[in-house]
Structures are given as structure tokens and as C-alpha cells.
PATI-560481 format. One line per field, with one value per residue: residue number from 1; residue in three letters; x, y, z of N, C-alpha, C in turn. Coordinates in steps of 0.001 Angstrom, whole numbers, plus 500000, padded with zeros to 6 digits. Example, Ala and Ser with C-alpha at 12.3 -4.5 7.8 and 13.67 -1.06 7.14 Angstrom:
# PATI-560481
n <- [1 2]
res <- [ALA SER]
nxx <- [513190 512850]
nyy <- [494310 497750]
nzz <- [507800 507080]
caxx <- [512300 513670]
cayy <- [495500 498940]
cazz <- [507800 507140]
cxx <- [513200 512900]
cyy <- [496700 500030]
czz <- [507800 507870]
END
This chain:
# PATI-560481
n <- [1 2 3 4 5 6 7 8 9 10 11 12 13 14 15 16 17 18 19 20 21 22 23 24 25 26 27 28 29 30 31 32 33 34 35 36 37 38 39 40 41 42 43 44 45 46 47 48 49 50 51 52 53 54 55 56 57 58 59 60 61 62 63 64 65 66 67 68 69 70 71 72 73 74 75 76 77 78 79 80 81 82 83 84 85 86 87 88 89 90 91 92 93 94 95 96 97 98 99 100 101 102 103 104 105 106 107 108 109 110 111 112 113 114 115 116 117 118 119 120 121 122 123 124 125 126 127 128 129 130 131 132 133 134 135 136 137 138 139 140 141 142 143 144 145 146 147 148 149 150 151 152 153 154 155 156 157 158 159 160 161 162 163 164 165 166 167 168 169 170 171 172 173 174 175 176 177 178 179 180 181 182 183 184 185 186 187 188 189 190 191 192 193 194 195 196 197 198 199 200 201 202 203 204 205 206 207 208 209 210 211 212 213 214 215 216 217 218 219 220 221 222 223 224 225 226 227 228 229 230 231 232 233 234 235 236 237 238 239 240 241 242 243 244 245 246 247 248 249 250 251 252 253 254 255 256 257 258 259 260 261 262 263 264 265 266 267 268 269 270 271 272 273 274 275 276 277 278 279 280 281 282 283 284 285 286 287 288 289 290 291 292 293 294 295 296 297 298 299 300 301 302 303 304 305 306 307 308 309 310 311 312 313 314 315 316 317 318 319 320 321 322 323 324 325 326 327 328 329 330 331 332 333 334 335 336 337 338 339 340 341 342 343 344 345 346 347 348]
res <- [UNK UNK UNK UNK UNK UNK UNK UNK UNK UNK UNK UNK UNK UNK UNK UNK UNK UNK UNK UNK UNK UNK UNK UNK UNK UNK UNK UNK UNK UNK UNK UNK UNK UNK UNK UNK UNK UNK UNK UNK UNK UNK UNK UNK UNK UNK UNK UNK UNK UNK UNK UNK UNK UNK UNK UNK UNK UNK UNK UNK UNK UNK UNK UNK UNK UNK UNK UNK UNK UNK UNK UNK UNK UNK UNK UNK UNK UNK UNK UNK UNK UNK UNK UNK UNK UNK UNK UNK UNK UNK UNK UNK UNK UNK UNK UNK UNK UNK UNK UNK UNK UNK UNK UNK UNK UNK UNK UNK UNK UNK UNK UNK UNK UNK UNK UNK UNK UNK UNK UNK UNK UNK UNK UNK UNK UNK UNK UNK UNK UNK UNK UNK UNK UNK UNK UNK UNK UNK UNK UNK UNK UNK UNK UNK UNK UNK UNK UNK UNK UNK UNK UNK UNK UNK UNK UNK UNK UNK UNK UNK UNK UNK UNK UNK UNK UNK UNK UNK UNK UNK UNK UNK UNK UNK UNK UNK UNK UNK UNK UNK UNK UNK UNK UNK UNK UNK UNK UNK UNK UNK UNK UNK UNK UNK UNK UNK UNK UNK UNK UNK UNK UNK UNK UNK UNK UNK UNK UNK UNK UNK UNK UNK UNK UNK UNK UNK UNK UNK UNK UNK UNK UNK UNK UNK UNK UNK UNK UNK UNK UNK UNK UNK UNK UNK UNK UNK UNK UNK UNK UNK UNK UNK UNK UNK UNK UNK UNK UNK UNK UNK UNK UNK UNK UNK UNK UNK UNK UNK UNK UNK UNK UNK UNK UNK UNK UNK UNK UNK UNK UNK UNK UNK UNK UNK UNK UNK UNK UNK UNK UNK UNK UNK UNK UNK UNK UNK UNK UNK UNK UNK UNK UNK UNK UNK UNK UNK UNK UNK UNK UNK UNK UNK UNK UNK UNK UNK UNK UNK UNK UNK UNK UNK UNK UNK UNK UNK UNK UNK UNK UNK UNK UNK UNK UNK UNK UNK UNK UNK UNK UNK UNK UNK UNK UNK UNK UNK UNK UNK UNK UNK UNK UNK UNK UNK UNK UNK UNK UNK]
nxx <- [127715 129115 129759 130951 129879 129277 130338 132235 135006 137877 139695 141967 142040 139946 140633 143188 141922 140299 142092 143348 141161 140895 142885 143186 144922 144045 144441 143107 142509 141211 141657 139996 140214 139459 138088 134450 132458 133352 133267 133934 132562 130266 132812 133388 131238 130890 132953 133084 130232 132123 133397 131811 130194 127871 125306 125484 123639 122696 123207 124881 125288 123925 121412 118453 118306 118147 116227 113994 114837 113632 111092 110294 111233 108994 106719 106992 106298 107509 108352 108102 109911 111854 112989 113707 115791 117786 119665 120017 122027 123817 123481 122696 123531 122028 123690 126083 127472 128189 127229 128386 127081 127341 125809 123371 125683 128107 130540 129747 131297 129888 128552 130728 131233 128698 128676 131016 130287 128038 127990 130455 131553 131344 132468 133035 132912 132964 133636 132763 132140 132652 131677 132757 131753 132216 134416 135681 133969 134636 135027 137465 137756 136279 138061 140190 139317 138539 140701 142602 140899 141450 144200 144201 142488 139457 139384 138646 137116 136836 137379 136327 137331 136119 136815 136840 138727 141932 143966 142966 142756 143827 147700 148386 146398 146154 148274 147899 146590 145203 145743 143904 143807 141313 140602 140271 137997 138513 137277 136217 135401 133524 131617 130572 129588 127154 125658 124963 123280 121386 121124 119807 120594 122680 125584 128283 128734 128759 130458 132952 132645 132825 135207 136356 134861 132466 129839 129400 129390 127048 124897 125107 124432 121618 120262 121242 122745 124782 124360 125522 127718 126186 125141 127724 127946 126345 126959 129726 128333 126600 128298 129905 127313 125655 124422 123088 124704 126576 123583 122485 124411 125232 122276 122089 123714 123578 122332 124270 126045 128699 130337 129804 130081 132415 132547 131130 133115 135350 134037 133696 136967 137334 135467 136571 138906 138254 137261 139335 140461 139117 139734 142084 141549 141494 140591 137804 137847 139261 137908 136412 133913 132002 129141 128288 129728 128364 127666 129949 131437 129807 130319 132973 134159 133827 135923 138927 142235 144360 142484 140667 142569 143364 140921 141176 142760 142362 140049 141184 142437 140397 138750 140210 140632 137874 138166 139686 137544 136858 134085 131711 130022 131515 134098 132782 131604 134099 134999 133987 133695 136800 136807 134884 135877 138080 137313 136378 138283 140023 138214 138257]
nyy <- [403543 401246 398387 398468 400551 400918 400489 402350 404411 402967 403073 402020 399283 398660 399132 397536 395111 395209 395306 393359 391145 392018 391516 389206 387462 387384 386324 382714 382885 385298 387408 389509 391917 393793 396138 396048 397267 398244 398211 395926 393389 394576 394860 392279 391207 393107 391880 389626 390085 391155 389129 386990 388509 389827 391434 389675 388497 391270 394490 397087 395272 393008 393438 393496 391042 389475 389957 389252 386441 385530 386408 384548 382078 382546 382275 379624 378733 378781 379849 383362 383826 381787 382286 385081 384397 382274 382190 380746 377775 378336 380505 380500 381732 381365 379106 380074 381899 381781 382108 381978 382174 383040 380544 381094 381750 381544 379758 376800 373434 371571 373126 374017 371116 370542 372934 371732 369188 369399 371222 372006 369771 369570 370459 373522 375807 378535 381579 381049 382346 381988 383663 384064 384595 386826 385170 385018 383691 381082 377889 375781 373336 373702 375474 374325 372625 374207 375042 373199 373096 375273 375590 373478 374642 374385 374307 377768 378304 380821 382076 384595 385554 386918 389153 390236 390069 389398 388323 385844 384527 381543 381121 379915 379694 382755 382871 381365 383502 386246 389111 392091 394962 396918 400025 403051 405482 408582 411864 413646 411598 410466 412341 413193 411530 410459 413077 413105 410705 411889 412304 413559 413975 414960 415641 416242 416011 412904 412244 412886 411256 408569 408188 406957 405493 404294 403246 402841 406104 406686 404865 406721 409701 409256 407772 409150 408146 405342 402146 400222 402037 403324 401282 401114 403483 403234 401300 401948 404298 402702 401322 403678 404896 402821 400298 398156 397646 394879 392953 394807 395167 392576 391948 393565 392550 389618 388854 389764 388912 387861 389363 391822 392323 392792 395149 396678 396810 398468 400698 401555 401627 404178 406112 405861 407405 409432 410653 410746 413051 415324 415703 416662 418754 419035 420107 420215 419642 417343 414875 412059 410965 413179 414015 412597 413836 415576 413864 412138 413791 413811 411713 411746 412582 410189 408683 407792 408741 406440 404744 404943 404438 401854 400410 400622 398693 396414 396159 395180 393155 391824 391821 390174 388024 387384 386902 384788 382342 382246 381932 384166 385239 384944 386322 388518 388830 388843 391054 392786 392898 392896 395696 397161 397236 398046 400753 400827 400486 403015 405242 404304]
nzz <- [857027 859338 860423 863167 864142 866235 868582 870420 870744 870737 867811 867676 867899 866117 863413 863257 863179 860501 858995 858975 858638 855855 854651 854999 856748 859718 863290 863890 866943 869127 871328 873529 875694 879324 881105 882195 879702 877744 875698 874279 873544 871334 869439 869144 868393 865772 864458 863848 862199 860379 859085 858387 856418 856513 859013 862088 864772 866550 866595 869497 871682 871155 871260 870376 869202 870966 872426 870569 870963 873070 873123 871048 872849 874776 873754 872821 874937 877338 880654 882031 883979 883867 882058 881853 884033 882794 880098 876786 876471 874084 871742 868458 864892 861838 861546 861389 862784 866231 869692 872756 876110 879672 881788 883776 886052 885056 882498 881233 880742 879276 877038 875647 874798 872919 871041 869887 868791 867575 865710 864829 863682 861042 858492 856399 853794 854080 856133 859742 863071 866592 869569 872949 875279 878809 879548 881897 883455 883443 884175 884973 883771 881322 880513 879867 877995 876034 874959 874180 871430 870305 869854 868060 865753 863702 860304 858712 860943 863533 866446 869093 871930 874943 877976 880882 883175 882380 883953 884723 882889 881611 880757 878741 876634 875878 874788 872641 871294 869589 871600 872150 874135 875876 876501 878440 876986 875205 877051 875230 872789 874145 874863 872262 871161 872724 872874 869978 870320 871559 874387 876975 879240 881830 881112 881625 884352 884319 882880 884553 886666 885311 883676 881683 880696 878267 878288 881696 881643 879780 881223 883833 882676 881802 883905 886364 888484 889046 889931 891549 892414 894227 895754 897146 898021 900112 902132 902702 904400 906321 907386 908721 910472 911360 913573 913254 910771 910071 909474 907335 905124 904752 904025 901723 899493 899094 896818 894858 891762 890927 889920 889650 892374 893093 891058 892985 895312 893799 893579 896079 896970 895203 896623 898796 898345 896979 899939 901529 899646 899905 902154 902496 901208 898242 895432 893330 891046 890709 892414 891872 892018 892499 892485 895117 896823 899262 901194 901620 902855 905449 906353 906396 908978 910779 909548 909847 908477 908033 908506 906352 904181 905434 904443 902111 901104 902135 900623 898095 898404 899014 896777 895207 896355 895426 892534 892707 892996 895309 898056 897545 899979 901876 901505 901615 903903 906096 904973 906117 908967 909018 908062 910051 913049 912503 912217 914636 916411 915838 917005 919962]
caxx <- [127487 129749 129538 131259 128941 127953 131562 132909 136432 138878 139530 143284 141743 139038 141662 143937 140779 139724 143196 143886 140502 141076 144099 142945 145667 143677 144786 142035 141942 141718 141088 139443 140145 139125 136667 133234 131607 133893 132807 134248 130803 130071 133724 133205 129708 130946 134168 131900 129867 132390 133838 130412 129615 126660 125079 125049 123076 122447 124301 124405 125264 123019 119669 117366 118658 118435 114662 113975 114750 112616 110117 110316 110708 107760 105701 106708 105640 108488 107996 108915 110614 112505 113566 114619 116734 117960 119488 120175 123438 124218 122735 123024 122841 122299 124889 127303 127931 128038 127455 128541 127380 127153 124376 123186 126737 128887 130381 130404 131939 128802 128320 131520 130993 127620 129389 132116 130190 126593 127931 132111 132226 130958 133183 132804 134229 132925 133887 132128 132951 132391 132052 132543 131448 132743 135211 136759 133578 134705 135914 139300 137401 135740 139136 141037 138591 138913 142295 142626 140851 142123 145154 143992 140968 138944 138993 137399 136444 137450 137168 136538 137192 135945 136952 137062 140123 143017 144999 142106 142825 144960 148791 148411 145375 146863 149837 147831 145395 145875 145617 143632 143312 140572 141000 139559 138090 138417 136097 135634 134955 132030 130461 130265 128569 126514 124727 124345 122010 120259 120859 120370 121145 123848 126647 129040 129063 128620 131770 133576 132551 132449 136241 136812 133765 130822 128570 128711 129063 125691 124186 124964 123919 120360 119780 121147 123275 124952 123376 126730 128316 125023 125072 128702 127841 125095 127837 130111 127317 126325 129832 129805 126698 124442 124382 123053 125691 126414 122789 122071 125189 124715 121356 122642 125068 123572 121922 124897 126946 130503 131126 128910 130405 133524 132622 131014 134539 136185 133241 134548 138211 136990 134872 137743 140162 137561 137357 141122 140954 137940 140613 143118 141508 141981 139831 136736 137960 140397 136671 136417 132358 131488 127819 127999 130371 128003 127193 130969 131432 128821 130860 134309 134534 134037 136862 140406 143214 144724 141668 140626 143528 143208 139510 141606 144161 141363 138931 141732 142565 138714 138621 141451 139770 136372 138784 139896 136524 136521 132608 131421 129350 132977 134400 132204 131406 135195 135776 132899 134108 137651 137050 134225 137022 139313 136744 136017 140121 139779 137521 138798]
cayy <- [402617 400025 397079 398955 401550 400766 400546 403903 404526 401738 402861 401045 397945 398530 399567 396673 393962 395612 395319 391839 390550 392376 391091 387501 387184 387440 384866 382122 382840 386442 387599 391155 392055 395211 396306 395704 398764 399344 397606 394623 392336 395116 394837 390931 391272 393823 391484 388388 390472 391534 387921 386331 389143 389978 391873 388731 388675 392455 395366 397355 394393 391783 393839 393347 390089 388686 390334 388329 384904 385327 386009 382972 380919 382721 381916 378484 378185 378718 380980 384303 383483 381030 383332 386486 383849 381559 382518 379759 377445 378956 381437 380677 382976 380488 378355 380920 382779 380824 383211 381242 383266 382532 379979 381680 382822 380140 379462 375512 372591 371465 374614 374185 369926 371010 373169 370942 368022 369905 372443 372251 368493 369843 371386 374383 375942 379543 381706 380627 382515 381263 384821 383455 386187 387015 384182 385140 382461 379565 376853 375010 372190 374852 376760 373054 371529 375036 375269 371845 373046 376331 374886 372985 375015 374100 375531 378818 378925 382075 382123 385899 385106 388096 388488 391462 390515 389022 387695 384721 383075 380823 381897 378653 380515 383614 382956 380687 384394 387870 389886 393237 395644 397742 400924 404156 406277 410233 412782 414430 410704 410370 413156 413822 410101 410648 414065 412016 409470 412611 411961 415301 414370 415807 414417 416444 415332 411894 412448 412897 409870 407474 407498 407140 404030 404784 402143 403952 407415 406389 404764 407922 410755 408820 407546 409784 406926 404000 401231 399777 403183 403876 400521 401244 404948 402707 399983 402782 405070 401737 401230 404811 405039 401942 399590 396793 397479 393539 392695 395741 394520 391461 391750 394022 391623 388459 388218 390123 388302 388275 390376 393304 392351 392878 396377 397479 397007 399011 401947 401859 402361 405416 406358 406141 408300 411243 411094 411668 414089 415846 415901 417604 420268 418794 421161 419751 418916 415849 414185 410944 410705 414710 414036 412163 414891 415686 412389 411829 415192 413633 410644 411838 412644 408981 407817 408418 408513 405073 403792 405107 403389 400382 399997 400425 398044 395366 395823 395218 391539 391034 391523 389057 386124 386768 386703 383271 382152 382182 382153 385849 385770 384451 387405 389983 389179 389292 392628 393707 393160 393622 397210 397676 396323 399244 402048 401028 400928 404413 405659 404293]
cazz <- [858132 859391 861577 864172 864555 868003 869189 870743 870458 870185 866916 867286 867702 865000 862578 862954 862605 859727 858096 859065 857643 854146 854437 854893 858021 860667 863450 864606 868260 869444 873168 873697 877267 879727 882535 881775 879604 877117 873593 873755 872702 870215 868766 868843 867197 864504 863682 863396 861130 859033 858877 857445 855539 857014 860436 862601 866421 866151 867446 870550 872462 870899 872612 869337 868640 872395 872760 869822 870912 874504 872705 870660 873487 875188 872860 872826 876770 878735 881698 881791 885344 883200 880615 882815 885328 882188 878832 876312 876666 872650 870292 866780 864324 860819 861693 861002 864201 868077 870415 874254 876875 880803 882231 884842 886509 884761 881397 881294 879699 878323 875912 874524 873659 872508 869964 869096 868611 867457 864914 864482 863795 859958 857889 856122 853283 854469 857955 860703 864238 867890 869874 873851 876628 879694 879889 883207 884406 882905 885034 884630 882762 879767 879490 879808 876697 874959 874986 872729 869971 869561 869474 866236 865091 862298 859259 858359 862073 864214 867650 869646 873740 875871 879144 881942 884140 881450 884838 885279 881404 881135 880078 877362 875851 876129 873863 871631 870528 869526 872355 872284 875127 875129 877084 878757 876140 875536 877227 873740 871665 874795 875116 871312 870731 873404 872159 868769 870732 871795 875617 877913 881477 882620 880464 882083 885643 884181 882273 885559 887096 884151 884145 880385 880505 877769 879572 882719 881478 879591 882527 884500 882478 881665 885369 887354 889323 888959 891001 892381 893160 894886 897201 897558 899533 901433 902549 903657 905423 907085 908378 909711 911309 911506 914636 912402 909793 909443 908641 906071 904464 903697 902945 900280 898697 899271 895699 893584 890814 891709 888572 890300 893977 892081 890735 894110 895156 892812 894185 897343 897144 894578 897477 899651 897548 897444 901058 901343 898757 900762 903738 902829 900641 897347 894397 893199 889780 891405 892976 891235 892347 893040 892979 896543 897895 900441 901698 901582 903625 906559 906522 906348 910657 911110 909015 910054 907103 908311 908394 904217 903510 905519 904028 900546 900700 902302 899543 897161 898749 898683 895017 894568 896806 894532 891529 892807 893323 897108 898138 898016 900863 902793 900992 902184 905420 906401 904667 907149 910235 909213 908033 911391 913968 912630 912671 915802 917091 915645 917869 921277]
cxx <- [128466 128987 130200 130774 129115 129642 132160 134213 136693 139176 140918 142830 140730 139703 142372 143320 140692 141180 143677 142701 140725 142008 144246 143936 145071 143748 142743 141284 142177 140780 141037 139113 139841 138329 135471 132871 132499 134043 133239 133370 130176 131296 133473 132146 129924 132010 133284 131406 130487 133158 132962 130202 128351 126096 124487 124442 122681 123332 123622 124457 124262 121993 118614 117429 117484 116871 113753 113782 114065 111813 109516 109604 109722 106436 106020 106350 106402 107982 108503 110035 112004 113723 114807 115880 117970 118694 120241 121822 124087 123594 123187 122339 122781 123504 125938 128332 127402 128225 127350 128146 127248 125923 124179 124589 127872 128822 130567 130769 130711 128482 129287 131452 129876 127902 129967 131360 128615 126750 129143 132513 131843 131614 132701 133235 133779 133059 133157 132939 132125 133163 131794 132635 131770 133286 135575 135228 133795 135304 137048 138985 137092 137080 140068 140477 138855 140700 142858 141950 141150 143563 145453 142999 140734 138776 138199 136815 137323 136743 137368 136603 137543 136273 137401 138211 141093 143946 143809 142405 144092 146848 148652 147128 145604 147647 149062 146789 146081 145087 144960 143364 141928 140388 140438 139371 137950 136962 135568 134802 133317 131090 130170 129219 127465 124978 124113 122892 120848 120299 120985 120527 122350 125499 128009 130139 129288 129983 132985 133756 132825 133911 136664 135629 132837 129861 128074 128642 127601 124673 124365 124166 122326 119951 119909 122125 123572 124807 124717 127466 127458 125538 126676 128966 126670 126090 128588 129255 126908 127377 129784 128902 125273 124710 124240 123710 125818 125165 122024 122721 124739 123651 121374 123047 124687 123111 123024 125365 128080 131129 130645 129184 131794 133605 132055 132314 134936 135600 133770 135935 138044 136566 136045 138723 139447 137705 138213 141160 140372 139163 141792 143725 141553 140878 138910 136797 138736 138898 136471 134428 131482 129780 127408 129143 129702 127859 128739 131478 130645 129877 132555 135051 134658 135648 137978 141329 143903 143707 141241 141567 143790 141897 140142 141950 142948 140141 139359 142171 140978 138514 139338 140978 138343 137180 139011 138826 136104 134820 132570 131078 130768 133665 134192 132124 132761 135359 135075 133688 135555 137795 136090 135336 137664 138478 136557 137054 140203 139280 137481 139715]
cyy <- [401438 399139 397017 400165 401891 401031 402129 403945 403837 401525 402328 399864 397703 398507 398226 395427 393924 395133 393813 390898 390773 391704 389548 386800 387165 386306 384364 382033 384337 386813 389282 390902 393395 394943 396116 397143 399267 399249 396468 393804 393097 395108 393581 390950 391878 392927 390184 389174 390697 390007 387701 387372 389757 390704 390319 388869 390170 393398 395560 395958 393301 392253 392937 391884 388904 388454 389182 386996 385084 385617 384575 381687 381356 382051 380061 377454 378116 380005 381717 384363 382921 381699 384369 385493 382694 382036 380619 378978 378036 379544 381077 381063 382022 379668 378595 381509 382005 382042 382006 382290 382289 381812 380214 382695 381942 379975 377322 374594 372200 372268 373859 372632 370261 371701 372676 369947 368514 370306 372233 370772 368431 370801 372835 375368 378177 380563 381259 381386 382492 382982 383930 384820 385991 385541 383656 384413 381367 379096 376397 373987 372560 375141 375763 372436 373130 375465 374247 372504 374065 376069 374577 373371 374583 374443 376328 378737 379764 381804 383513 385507 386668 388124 389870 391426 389628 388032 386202 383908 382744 381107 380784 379289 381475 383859 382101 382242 385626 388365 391454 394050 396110 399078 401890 404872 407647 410754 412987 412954 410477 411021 413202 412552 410350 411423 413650 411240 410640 412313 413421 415447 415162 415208 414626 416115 413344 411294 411767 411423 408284 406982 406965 405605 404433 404421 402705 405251 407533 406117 405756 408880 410071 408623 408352 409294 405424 403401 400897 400720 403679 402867 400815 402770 403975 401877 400684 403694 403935 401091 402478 404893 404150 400907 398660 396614 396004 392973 393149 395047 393651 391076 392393 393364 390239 387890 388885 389146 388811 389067 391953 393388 393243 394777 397404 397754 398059 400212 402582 402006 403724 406479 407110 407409 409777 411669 411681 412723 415413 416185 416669 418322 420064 419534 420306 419155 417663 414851 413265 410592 412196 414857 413750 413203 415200 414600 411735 412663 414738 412764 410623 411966 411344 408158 408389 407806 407026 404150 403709 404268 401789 399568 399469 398852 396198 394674 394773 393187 390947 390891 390637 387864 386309 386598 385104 382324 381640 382445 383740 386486 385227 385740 388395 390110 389447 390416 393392 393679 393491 395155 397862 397877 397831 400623 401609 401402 402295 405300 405316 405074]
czz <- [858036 860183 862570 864567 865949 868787 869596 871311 869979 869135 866469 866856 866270 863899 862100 862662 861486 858194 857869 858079 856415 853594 853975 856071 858998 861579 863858 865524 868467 870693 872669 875328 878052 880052 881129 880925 877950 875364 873601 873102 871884 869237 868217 867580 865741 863805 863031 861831 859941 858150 857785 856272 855486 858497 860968 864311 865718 866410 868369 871730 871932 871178 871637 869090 869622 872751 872178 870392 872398 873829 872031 872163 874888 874644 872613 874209 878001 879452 881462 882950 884879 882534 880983 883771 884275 880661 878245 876474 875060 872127 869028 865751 863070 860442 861552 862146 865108 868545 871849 875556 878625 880915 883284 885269 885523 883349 881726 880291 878399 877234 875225 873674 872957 870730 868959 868578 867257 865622 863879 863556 861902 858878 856638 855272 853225 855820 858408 862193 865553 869087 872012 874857 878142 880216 881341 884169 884231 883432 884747 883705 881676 879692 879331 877960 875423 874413 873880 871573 869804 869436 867940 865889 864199 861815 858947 859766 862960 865749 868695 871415 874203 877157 880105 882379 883322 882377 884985 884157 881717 880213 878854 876479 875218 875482 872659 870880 870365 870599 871877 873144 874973 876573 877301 876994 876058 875865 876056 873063 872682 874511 873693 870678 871214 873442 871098 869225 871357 873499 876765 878828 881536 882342 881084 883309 884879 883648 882957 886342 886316 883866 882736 879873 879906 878316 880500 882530 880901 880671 883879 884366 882214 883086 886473 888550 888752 890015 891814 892692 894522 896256 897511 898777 900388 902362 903280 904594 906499 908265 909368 910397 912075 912604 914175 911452 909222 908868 907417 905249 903665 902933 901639 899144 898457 898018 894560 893460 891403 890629 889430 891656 893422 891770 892170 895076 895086 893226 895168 897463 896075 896211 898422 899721 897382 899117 901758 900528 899529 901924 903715 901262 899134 896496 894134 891733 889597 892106 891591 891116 892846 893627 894390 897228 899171 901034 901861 902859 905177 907051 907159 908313 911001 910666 908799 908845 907124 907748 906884 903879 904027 904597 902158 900061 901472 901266 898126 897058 898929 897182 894193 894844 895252 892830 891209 893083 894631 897040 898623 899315 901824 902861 902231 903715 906244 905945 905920 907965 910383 909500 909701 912232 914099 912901 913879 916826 917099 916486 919425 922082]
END
């Protein structure tokens, strides 16, 4: 057993951690970047661990750890309303490990003085590492105040910065950390983990869809569906054949996170690219989403090849405004009526 257990693939990146700590080189600041799903906060968690010397938070994403402290502060009278809508501005694991995660949608400044002033301002003559999660929310003022002390870190402290889209940090951050990708992983390293955990849906199809992502190939073959692929065939079926299309919509969308507007996105130009593929005959082993083939197949008379690709190349400048933190619901409701407008040109 390691302390990368939980991690599936990435055994470049695991490799070269592993060598740098033994080593005693390892730099201070190091960014772990890549779509959502693919180990990064189990890589973080296991490097932490092997830092201290110890399993720190838990694995598996923190679950056991996380469960843990709501209970706690159940039991000390906070609501459960509270709890589920709220996680703490820091986790700390015996003053050893900072775990920063979002407050609500939002990393903010506050966390990080909190830190600095709380925890950091104490020197230390053993590691200590500050694991910060999905970065790519942190305002200009958090990645402005973090940016100074990694600069000059404090001794024996390590700093792990996570972060989905790599183009949103800062290029001064950026150059001050080691960079790690973290990258699709093989059919074979999936499916063979997978069977391990004992999971018997349908790992195969899940395979297909999942796109080299354990996360969602997991949350496939167990569910049956991923939730944001799902509202992403409702959003297009709603375009094709719903009269109220604009108010389904939005009522769809109106409570996602812009991380999950973001990946419904990313559904729909998939979506798209079967439908074209669907059009002109393409084999069934090129289907990016096969399971909705039929429901793709109903759809496909409505939506002329111009138009698949206008819907593409629209989604793609929607995912860039919510990148820039344009208001979502601004976002969305323009993609609507852009992409309506054209099915409707279509059909005149």
C-alpha cells in the first residue's frame, strides 16, 4: 500500500514526486492541472501524505475525512442545511496539512490571510503542506496575495495548487511552480481498476464515453448516466422540439455551478459531433456518447450540418465568457437564442 493508491494512472507524475521527495528537491510550489475527474486531489492528498509522513485528510478524495468533520459540526448544532450548502473556509489536518477548498463557489482572500496569519506566521522545523482546490475560482485578490508568498515561502512549507483550466492562473504563478499535467488515462489502466472495486455495470459502454476520465467512467458504469451529459440531450431535444425551449432551459441551468455549466458545455459539442458522425454514416465505434444514439437519431432531421457546427463553435465562445467570469445566466441565455435563431433560419 501506498499513499497513491486511490490515484489511477498518472504514474509519470507519481513517479517523478516520489523521486523528488526522496530526493529532498522537491520545489515549494507545484500546480496539478487537467479536466475535472482525473486524480488530481488524490495526487495532492497522497503527496501531502508522503511529505508529513503520515495518511493526512483521507483518501479517495478526502470522502472519510470530510464525512467526519460534518459530523462534528453536527453535533455541535449547526444545521444540516448549513453543512450541505457550506464547507469550512480550511480543514486542518494537526496543523500539518491546510486543505483550502471553495466557499460556496469561491476561493477567497480571507482563507488564504487566515492561513498566513493563523497557522504560517509559526515556524516549523518539520513539512507542513497547504493543498489549495480548484483554484481556477479564486479571484484576482486570492491569486494577487498568493502569489507573494510563494514567491518567498516559508520554510518546510509546500504548497499543492489544483486547478481544472491552467489558462485562468496567473502566468507569475505559473513560472513560480512545477507544473504537472494530468492526462486521459488508458482503457486497459480503467477498466482493470475498476473490476478491482468490484463494479459490474456496464464498464464497457462506460469506457466509451468516459473518454480516458476514471471519475466519469466510474460515474457511468455505476449510474447508468452522467447527470450533465443527460441535461445536455434535454437542452438539445428542447431546442429541437419544445415551444417553451427558453423557459425549460433556464430553469435547467439556473442553479448549476459554472464548473458544471462549463462541463454541460463540453456535452454538447460531443453531442454535436455524434450527430455529424450519425450523418454521414460514420461506424458505431467513432460515437463519442452511443448510449443516446437513438435520441440523437430523433433529433438529427432537425439539425442541419451548418447548424451542428454553428451550435459548436457558439458553445465554445460560451465556455470562454464563463471562463472569464461573465454572469452564467448572461451566458446561457444568449447561447439560447443564438443557437434557436439558426435552427429556425434552417427551417425557412
Amino acid at each position: 500500500m501506498t499513499y497513491f493508491d486511490s490515484v489511477i494512472g498518472q504514474d509519470t507524475n507519481k513517479s517523478t514526486l516520489i523521486e523528488l521527495v526522496h530526493k529532498q528537491v522537491l520545489p515549494h510550489s507545484i500546480l496539478f492541472y487537467g479536466e475535472a475527474g482525473l486524480g488530481k486531489l488524490d495526487m495532492a492528498i497522497g503527496l501531502a501524505s508522503l511529505l508529513i509522513g503520515r495518511q493526512v485528510f483521507s483518501p479517495h478524495g478526502g470522502k472519510e475525512y470530510l464525512a467526519h468533520i460534518d459530523t462534528i459540526r453536527s453535533e455541535q448544532g449547526e444545521s444540516d442545511k448549513k453543512i450541505q450548502a457550506e464547507g469550512l473556509s480550511m480543514y486542518v489536518d494537526q496543523h500539518e496539512a491546510f486543505w483550502l477548498r471553495p466557499v460556496k463557489t469561491m476561493l477567497k482572500v480571507e482563507q488564504w490571510y487566515t492561513l498566513l496569519q493563523t497557522y504560517l506566521t509559526v515556524t516549523s522545523e518539520s513539512p507542513r503542506v497547504v493543498i489549495i482546490e480548484d483554484f481556477q475560482t479564486a479571484n484576482a485578490v486570492m491569486a494577487n496575495a498568493m502569489l507573494k508568498t510563494i514567491e518567498e515561502p516559508p520554510d518546510n512549507v509546500y504548497f499543492i495548487i489544483i486547478t481544472n483550466t491552467i489558462h485562468t492562473v496567473l502566468p507569475t504563478i505559473i513560472s513560480r511552480c512545477m507544473a504537472l499535467p494530468f492526462t486521459a488515462v488508458s482503457d486497459d489502466i480503467i477498466r482493470d481498476t475498476l473490476k478491482k472495486e468490484g463494479i459490474t455495470g456496464d464498464i464497457e459502454q462506460a469506457i466509451i464515453s468516459g473518454h480516458g476520465n476514471p471519475a466519469l467512467v466510474r460515474q457511468l458504469a455505476i449510474e447508468g448516466q452522467l447527470k450533465m451529459l443527460s441535461l445536455a440531450v434535454d437542452i438539445m431535444d428542447a431546442l429541437s422540439f419544445e415551444s417553451r425551449y427558453f423557459t425549460l432551459i433556464s430553469l435547467w441551468t439556473e442553479s448549476l455551478s459554472r464548473d458544471d455549466m462549463i462541463e454541460v458545455l463540453h456535452w454538447i459539442r460531443v453531442l454535436a459531433r455524434d450527430m455529424l458522425a450519425l450523418r454521414y454514416g460514420a461506424t458505431r465505434d467513432t460515437w463519442q456518447c452511443p448510449l443516446h444514439h437513438d435520441t440523437l437519431l430523433t433529433m438529427l432531421p432537425v439539425w442541419r450540418t451548418k447548424t451542428l457546427d454553428y451550435l459548436m463553435k457558439q458553445s465554445l465562445q460560451a465556455e470562454k465568457a464563463l471562463k472569464l467570469y461573465v454572469k452564467t445566466s448572461l451566458v446561457i441565455d444568449g447561447l439560447i437564442i443564438a443557437v434557436h435563431r439558426a435552427l429556425q433560419e434552417d427551417t425557412d
